[in-house]
C-alpha positions in Angstrom: 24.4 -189.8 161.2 22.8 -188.2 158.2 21.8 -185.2 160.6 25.8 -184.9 161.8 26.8 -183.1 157.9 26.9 -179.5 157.0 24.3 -177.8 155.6 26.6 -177.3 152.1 27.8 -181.3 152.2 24.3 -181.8 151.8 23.2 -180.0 149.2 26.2 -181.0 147.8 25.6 -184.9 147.6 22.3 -184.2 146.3 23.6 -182.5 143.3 25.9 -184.9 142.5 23.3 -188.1 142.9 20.3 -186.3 142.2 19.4 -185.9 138.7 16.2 -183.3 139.8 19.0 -181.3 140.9 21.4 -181.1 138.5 18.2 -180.8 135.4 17.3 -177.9 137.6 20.7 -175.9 137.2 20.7 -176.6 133.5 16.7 -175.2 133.3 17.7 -172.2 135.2 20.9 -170.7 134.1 19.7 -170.2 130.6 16.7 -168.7 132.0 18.3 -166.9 134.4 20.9 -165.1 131.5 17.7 -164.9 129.0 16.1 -162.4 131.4 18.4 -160.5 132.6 19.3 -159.7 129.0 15.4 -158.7 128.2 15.4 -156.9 131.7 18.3 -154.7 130.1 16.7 -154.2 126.8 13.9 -153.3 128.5 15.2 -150.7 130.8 17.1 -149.3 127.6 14.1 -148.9 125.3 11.6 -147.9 128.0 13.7 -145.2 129.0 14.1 -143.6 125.4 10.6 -144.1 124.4 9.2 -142.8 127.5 11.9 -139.6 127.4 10.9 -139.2 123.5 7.3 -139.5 124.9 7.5 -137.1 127.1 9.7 -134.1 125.4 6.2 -134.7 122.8 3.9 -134.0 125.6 5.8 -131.8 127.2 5.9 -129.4 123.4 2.0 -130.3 122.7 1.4 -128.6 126.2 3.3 -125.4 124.9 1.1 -125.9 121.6 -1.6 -126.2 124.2 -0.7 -123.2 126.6 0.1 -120.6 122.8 -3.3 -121.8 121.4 -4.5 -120.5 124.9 -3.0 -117.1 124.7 -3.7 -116.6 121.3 -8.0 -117.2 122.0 -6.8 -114.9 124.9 -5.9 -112.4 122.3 -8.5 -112.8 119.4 -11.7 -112.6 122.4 -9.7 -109.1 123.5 -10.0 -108.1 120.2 -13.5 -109.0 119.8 -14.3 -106.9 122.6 -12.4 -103.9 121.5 -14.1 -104.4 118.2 -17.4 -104.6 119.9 -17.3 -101.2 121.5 -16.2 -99.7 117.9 -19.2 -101.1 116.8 -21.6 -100.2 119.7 -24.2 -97.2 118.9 -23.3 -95.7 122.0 -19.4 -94.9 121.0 -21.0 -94.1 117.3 -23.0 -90.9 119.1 -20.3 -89.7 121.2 -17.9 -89.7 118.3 -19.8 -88.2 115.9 -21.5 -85.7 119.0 -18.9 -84.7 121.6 -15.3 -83.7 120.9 -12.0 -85.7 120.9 -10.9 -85.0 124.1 -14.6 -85.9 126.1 -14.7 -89.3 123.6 -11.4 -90.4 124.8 -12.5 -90.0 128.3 -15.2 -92.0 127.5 -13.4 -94.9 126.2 -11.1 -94.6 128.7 -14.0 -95.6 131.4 -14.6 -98.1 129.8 -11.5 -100.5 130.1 -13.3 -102.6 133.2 -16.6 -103.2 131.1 -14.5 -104.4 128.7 -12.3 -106.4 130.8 -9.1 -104.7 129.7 -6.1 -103.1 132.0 -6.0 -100.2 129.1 -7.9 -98.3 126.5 -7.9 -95.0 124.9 -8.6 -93.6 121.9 -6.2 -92.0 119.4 -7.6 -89.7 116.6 -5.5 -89.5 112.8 -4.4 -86.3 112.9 -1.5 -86.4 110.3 -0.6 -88.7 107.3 2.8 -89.6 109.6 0.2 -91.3 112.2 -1.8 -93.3 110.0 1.1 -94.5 108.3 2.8 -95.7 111.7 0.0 -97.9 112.8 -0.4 -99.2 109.9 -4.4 -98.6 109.7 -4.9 -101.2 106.6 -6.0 -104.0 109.6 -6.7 -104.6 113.0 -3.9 -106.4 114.7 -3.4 -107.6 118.4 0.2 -108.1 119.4 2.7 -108.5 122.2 4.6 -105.4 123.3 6.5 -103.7 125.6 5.7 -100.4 127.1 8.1 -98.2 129.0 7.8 -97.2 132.6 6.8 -93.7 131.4 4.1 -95.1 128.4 3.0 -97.1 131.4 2.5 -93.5 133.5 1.0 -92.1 131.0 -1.9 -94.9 130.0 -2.3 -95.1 133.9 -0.5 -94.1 136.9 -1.7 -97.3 138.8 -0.5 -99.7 135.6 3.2 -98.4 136.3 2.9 -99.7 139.7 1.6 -103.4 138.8 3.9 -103.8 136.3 7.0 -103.5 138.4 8.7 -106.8 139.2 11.7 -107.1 142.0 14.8 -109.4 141.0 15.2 -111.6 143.4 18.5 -111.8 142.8 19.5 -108.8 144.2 17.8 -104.8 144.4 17.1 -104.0 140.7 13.4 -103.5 139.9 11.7 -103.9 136.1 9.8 -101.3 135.6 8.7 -101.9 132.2 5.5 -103.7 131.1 4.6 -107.0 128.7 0.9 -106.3 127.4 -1.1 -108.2 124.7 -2.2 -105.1 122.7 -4.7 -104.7 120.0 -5.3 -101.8 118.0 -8.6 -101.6 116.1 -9.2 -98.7 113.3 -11.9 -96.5 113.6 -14.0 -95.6 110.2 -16.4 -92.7 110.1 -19.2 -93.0 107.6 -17.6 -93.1 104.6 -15.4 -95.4 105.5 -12.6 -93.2 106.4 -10.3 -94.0 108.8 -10.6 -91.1 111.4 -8.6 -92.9 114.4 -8.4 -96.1 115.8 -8.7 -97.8 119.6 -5.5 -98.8 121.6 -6.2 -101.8 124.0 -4.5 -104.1 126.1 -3.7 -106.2 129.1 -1.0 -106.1 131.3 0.9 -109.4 131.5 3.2 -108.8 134.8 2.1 -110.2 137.9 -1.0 -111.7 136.1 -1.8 -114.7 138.5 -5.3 -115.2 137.5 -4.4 -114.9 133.8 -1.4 -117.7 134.2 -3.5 -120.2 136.2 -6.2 -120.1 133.8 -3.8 -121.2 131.2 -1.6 -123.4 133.3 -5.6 -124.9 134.6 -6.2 -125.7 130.6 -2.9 -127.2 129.9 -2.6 -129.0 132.7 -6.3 -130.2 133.8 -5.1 -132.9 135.6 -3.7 -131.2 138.8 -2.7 -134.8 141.0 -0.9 -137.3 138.2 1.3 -140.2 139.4 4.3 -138.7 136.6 3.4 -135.2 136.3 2.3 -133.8 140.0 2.9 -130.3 138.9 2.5 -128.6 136.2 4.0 -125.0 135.4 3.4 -122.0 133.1 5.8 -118.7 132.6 6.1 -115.4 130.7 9.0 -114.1 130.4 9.9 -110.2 129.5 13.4 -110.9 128.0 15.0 -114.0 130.8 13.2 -112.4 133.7 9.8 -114.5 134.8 7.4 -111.7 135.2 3.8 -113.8 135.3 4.4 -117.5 136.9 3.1 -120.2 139.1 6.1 -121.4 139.6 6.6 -122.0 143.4 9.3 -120.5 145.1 11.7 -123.6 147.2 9.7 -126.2 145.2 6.5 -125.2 147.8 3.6 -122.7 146.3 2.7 -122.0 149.7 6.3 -120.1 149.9 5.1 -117.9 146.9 6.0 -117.8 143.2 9.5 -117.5 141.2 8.3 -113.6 140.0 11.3 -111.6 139.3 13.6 -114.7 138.6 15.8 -115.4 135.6 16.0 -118.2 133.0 19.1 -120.0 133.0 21.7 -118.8 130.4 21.4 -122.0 128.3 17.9 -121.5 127.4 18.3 -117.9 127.3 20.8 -118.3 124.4 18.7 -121.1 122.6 15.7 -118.8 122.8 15.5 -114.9 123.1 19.5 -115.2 121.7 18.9 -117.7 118.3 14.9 -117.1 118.5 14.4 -121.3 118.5 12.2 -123.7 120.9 13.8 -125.7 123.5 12.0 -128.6 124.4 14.4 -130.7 127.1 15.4 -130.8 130.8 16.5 -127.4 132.4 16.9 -125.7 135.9 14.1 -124.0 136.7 14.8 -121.7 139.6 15.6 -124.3 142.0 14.8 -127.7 140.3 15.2 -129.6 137.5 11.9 -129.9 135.2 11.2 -130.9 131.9 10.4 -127.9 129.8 9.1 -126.4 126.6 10.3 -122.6 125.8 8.7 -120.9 123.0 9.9 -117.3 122.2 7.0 -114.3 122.1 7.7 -111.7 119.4 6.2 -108.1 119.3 5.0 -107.0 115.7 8.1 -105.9 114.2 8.9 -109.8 115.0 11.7 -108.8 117.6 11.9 -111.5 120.3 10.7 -109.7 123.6 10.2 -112.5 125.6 9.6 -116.3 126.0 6.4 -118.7 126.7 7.2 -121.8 129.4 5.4 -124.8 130.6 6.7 -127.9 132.1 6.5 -130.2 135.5 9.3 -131.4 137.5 11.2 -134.4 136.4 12.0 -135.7 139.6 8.4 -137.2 140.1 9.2 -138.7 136.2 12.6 -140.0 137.6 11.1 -141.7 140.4 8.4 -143.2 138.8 10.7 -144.8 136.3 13.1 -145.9 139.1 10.4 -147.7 140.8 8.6 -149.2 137.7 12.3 -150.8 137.1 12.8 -152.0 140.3 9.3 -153.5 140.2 10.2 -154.9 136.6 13.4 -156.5 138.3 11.6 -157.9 141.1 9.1 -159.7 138.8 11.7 -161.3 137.0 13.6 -162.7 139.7 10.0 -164.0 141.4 9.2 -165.2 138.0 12.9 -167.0 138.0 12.2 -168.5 141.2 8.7 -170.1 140.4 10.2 -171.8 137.0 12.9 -172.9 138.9 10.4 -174.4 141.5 8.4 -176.0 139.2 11.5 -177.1 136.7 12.4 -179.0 140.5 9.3 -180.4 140.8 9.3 -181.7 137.4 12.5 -183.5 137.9 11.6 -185.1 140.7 8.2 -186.7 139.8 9.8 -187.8 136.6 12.9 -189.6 138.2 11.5 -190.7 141.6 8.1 -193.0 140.5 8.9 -194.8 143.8 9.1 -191.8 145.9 5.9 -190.3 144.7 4.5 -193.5 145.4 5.2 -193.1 148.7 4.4 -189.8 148.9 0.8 -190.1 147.6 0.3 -193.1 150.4 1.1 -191.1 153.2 -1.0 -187.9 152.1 -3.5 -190.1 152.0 -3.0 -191.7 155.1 -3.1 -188.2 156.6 -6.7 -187.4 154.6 -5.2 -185.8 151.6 -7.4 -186.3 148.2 -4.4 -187.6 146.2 -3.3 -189.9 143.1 -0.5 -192.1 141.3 -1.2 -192.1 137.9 1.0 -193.2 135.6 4.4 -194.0 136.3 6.1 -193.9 132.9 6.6 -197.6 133.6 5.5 -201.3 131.8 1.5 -202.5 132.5 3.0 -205.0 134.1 5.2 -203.9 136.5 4.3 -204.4 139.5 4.8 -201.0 140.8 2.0 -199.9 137.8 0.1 -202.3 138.9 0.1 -201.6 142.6 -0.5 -197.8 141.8 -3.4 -198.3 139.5 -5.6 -201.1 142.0 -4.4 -198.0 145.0 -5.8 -195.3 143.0 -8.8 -197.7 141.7 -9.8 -197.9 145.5 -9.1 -193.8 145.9 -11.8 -193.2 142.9 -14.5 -195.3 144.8 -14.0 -193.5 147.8 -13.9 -190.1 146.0 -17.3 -191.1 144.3 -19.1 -191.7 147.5 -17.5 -188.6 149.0 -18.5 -186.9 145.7 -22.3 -187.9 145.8 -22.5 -187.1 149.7 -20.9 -183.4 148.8 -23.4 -183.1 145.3 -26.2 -183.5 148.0 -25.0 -181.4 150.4 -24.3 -179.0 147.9 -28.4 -179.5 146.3 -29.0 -178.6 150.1 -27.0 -175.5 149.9 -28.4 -174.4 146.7 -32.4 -174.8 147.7 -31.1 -173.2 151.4 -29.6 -170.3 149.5 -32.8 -169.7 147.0 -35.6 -169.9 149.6 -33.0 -167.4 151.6 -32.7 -165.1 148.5 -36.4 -165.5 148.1 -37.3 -164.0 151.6 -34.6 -161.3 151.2 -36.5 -159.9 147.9 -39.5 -160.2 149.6 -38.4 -157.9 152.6 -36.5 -155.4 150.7 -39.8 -155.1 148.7 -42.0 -155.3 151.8 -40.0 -152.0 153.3 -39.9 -149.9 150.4 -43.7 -150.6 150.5 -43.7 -149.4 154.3 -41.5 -146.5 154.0 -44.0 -145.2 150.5 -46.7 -146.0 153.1 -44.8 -143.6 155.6 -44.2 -140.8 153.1 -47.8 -140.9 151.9 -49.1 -141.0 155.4 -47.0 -137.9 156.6 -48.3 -136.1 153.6 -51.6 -136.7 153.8 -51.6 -135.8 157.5 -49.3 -132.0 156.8 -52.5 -132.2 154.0 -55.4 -132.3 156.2 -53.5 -130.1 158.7 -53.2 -127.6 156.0 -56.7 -127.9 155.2 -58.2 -128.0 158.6 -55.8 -125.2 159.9 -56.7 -122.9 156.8 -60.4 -123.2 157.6 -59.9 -122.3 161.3 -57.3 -119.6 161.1 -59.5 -118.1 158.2 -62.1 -117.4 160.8 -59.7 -116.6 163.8 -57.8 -114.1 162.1 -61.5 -112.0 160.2 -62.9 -112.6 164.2 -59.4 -111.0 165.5 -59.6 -108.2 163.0 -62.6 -106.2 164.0 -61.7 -106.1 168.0 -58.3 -105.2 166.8 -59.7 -101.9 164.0 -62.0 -101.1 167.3 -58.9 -101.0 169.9 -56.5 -99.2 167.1 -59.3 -96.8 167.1 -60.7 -95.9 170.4 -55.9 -95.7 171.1 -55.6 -93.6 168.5 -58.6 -91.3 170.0 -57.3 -91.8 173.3 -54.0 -90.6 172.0 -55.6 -87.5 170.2 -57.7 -85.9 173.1 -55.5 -86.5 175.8 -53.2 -83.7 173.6 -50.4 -82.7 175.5 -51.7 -84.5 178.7 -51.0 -88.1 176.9 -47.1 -87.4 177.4 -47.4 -88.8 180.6 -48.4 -91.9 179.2 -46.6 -92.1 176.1 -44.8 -94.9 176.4 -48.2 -97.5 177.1 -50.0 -95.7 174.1 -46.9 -96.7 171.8 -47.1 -100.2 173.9 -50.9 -100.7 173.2 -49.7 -99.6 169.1 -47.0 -101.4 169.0 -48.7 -104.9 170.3 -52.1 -104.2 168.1 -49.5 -103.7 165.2 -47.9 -107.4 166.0 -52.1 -108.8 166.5 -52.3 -107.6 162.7 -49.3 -109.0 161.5 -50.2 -112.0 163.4 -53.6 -112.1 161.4 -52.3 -110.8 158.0 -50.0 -114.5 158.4 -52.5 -116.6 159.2 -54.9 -115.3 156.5 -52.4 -116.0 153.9 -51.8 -119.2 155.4 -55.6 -120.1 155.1 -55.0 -119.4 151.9 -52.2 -122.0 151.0 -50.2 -119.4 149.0 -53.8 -119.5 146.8 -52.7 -118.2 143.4 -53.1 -114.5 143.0 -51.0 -114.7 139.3 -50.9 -116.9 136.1 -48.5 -119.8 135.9 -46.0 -118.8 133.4 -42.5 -120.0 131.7 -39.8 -118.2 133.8 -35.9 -118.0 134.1 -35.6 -118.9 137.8 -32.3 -115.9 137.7 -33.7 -112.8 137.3 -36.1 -113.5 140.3 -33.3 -114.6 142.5 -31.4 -111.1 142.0 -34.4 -109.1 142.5 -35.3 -110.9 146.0 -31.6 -110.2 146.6 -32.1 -106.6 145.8 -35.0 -106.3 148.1 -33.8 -108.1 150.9 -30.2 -105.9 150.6 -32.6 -103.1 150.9 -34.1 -104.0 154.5 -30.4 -105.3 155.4 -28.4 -102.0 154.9 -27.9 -101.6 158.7 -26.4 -105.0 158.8 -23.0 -106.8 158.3 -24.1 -109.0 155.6 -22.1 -110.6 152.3 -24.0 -111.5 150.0 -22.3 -114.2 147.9 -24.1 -115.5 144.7 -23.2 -117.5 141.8 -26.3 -118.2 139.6 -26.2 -121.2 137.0 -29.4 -122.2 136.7 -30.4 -122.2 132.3 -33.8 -124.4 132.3 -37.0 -122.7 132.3 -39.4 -123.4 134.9 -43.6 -122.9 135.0 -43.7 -121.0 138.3 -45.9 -118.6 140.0 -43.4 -115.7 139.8 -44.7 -113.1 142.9 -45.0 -116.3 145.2 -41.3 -117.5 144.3 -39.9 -113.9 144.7 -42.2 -113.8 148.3 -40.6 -117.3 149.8 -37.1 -116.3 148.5 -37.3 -113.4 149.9 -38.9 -114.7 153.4 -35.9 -117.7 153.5 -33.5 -114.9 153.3 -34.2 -113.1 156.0 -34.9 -116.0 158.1 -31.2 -116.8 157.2 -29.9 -113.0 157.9 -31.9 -113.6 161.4 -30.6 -116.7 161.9 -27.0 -114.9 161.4 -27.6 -111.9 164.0 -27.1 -110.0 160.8 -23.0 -110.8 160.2 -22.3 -113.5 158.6 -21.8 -114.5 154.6 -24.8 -115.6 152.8 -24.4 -117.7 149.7 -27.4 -118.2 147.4 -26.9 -120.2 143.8 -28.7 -122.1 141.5 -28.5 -124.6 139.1 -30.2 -127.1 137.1 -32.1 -130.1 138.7 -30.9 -133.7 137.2 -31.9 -137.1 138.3 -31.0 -139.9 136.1 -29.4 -138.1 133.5 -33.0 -136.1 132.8 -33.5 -132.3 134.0 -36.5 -132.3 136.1 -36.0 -128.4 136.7 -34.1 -126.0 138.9 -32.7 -125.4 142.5 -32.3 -122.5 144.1 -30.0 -122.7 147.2 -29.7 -120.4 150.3 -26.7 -121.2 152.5 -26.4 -119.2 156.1 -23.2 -119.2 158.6 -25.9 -118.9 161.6 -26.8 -120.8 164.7 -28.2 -124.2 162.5 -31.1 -125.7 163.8 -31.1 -129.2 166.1 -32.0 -132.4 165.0 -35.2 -132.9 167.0 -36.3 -129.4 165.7 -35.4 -130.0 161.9 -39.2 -132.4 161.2 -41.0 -129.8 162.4 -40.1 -126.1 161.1 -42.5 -127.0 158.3 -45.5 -127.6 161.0 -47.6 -124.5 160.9 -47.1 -122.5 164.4 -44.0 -123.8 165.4 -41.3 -121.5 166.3 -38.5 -121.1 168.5 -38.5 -117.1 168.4 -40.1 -115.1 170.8 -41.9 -112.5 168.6 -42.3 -115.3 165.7 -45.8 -116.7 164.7 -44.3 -119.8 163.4 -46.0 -119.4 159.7 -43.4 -118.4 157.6 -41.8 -121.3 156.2 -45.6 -123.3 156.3 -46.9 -120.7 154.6 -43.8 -120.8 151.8 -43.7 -125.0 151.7 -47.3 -124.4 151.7 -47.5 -121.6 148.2 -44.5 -123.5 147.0 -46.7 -126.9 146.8 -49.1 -125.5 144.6 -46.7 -125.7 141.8 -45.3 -128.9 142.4 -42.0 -127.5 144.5 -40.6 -128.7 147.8 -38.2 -126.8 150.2 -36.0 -129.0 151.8 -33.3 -128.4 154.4 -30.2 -129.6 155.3 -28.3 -128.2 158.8 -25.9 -128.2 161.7 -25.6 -127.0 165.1 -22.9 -124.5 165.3 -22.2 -124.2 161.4 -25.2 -123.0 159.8 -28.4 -124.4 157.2 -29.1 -125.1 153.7 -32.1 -124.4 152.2 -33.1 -125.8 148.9 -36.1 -124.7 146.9 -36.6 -127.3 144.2 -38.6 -126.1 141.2 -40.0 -128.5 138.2 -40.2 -127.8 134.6 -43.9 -128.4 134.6 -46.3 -126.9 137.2 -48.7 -129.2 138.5 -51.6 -127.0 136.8 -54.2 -129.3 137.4 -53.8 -129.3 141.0 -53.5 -125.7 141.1 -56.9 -124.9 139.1 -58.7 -127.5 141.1 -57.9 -125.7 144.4 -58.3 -122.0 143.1 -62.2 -123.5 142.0 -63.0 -125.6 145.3 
């Protein structure tokens, strides 16, 4: 009959004759109003401390991104003042005239690293009073379209930046520009040096900076971070994107908008606070750039987007709100269950007897009632009987669990053991395979020493009797040209063929002293060499050398085997292709062991069954190859304690690393040059 009620009369007769109920409502409603007013405090607070936080991050970036420019500035000056200072500009100036030094110094604006340099000579008191000689300065400016022309046609033409707005085009130029004062002898000022670079369209220059402020490219709250200059409101050097997407282009040849540009180039102050950037709201810093007459000719930006900040606060709130109420409905649960343990002793009773007729480990305890009630005493002989049973079930689980334990340290035992037992088996692979490319080595280099001196003389005596052949045949041998060049040609390949396996017989044997060298300067002249042989060839050479430990190395042998790996790459390539070589220093665990020297083809790679064995002497898969090259250079290249290793794939090119140590294994070396 129960069963035939509405769901609501039923909750509703519980809350009036249920006191679990009704000590639930009065638990929860001040609870409930307690954190919903924290949850409003809290979204209040956080959002101005985390605005205020980020308007200060937001201006230390712009601290950040000036600092930048202004080490920009002081290492262009240092370079300027280093070509005053250099012997060679001392000679010209005081040797050739005015005209041949400022051609000079004009040449040398890319050595430099500069867009512009020239050389100005104090010719009247006017002069030296308007550049103000008494000290070097480096400044902001802005140069005309025709002072532009006049430095250099070509400078003109980068600095020209289309509105996007609608067909005007700004033609003139924002440079950082130092001027340095030239002294003669006496320490007369006889002219000074005008140098610069051109801020328009200066991608590299703004990414560098943006890359230092921002080093953090992928943040949760700041995705993407921004840099500008400005020449007056029009961005003329920017990474902002163009339709919030950098794969559309940049904002060059946008404006500011007119709020900013009144706070800044109009009133000359920062703005630090939201503004519409192009097409998007960001949170931004705005710093105006002055020339040297301190005339605001510009402005200096950085700032991210705020929608990602907006979002993320969005979300933490929701996630702050959702906590709450989860948190509200636990207490509640557990406010409910409190209630009704305290007020139904009888029903928990009951309760506890049927979870453990259905196998449930439960107990009474105390009732809140009188000893001798005889409820209390019913529910401490029940739970008596429960504790017996739980101590039997408790000493059969301790043993089962002694069981477990001895199982799981015999297990553990074994499972030490065989890790140990196969690192033992694969040290006693590695040493194997070594010994056995060892006694190859030896055993080859005895029998090829005597193949190639036996295959010599037959092949001086057939050169010969060719070349005799050749000469008193006279103009009769025409008519069999083409087999005399054959017989050459093939008694040329029987001496190359030799020539290998002579050096091979030799292991590389060491024709120089081991000495301390800088693994670079061997790397560019194998380079040079091999660009030499490779002239006829569509090869690009790409190398970026970082290598700084010294190595002991045998310094001809190095040069032969990078020189040798090279053209096996350039071979390997059909000769087009890129070829990448670099180095660096060798670390394992935190301690530099040496250097590597890496040489990275876009050929045909090399299979998986034929990767073990291009280190076996003989083995090749070219048609006119002997099969001795990389033998014989893992082969020298051992005698110092190196290793060439190789990395490849089908399709996609190799990668082969020559791995040098700081310390040649000298002992090794000496005992094989005496034996």
């Amino acid at each position: 009959m129960w069963n035939d009620f509405p769901l609501w009369r039923k909750w509703k007769h519980r809350f009036q004759t249920m006191v679990r109920y009704r000590l639930l409502i009065l638990t929860s409603v001040p609870i409930g109003f307690t954190l919903l007013a924290l949850i409003a405090i809290s979204v209040y607070w956080s959002l101005h401390y985390t605005w205020q936080s980020t308007l200060v991050d937001v201006a230390e970036r712009l601290g950040v991104a000036n600092k930048s420019i202004s080490i920009q500035q002081q290492n262009q000056m240092n370079r300027i003042q280093a070509l005053t200072d250099s012997y060679e500009f001392r000679v010209r100036l005081n040797g050739q005239s005015i005209s041949s030094v400022d051609v000079w110094v004009k040449n040398q604006k890319q050595r430099y690293q500069l867009d512009f340099l020239t050389f100005h000579p104090i010719n009247s008191p006017e002069n030296e009073a308007h550049y103000n000689l008494s000290q070097n300065k480096t400044f902001f400016d802005v140069l005309s379209d025709e002072e532009l022309q006049k430095l250099e046609p070509s400078l003109a033409q980068r600095a020209k930046v289309q509105e996007l707005s609608g067909d005007a085009v700004e033609s003139r130029g924002l440079v950082s520009r130092t001027v340095v004062t030239v002294y003669d002898s006496n320490n007369k000022a006889i002219g000074f040096l005008d140098g610069g670079e051109l801020l328009n369209n200066s991608s590299g220059l703004i990414d560098e900076i943006r890359d230092i402020v921002y080093p953090y490219t992928h943040n949760k709250l700041r995705p993407v971070g921004t840099v500008t200059l400005f020449l007056d409101d029009l961005r003329v050097s920017t990474n902002v994107p163009l339709n919030s997407d950098e794969r559309e282009g940049r904002a060059i040849g946008t404006r500011v908008s007119n709020e900013v540009k009144q706070a800044v180039l109009v009133r000359g102050e920062d703005w630090i606070d939201r503004a519409y950037v192009y097409d998007a709201w960001y949170i931004t810093a705005y710093q105006p750039i002055r020339n040297q007459n301190n005339q605001v000719i510009g402005m200096l930006y950085t700032g991210y987007l705020m929608w990602p900040f907006v979002k993320t606060y969005l979300t933490n709130i929701f996630e702050i709100a959702v906590t709450t109420l989860v948190l509200l409905a636990i207490s509640s649960l557990f406010v409910y269950r409190g209630s009704r343990d305290l007020f139904r002793p009888i029903e928990r009773i009951h309760r506890v007897v049927k979870l453990v007729q259905l196998g449930k480990n439960q107990r009474i305890g105390p009732l809140g009632l009188d000893e001798k009630h005889e409820l209390a005493q019913l529910a401490k002989q029940f739970d008596n009987m429960l504790d017996l049973l739980q101590q039997r079930n408790d000493e059969i689980q301790n043993a089962a669990n002694e069981l477990e334990e001895k199982v799981h340290s015999r297990t553990t035992k074994l499972r030490e053991k065989t890790e140990q037992l196969e690192h033992h088996i694969e040290l006693l692979h590695t040493t194997r395979d070594k010994l056995i490319v060892h006694e190859k080595l030896a055993a080859l280099g005895e029998l090829t020493a005597g193949i190639a001196h036996e295959i010599n003389n037959p092949t001086a005596v057939i050169l010969g009797n060719t070349e005799l052949i050749q000469f008193e045949l006279g103009e009769e041998g025409a008519r069999i040209e083409e087999e005399i060049q054959a017989i050459l040609e093939q008694v040329d390949r029987i001496r190359n063929i030799t020539r290998s396996l002579l050096q091979y017989s030799r292991q590389g044997g060491v024709q120089d002293e081991i000495t301390w060298q800088h693994v670079n300067p061997i790397i560019e002249e194998s380079i040079t060499l091999v660009k030499t042989g490779a002239k006829k060839r569509d090869i690009e050479f790409v190398v970026d050398l970082n290598a700084r430990k010294s190595v002991e190395v045998n310094r001809h042998l190095l040069l032969q085997i990078l020189v040798n790996l090279q053209m096996n790459a350039i071979h390997a390539m059909n000769g087009k292709g890129k070829l990448t070589i670099q180095s660096k220093d060798w670390f394992e665990e935190d301690r530099c062991c040496g250097a590597i020297i890496t040489i990275e083809d876009e050929g045909c790679g090399i299979k998986p069954e034929n990767l073990k064995r291009i280190f076996d002497p003989f083995y090749t898969t070219k048609r006119d190859g002997t099969g001795l090259g990389l033998s014989v250079s893992q082969s020298m290249l051992s005698q110092t304690g190196g290793e060439i290793r190789v990395q490849s794939e089908v399709g996609k090119g190799s990668v082969f690393s020559v791995f040098l140590p700081v310390k040649a294994e000298t002992d090794l070396i000496i005992a094989k040059s005496v034996s």
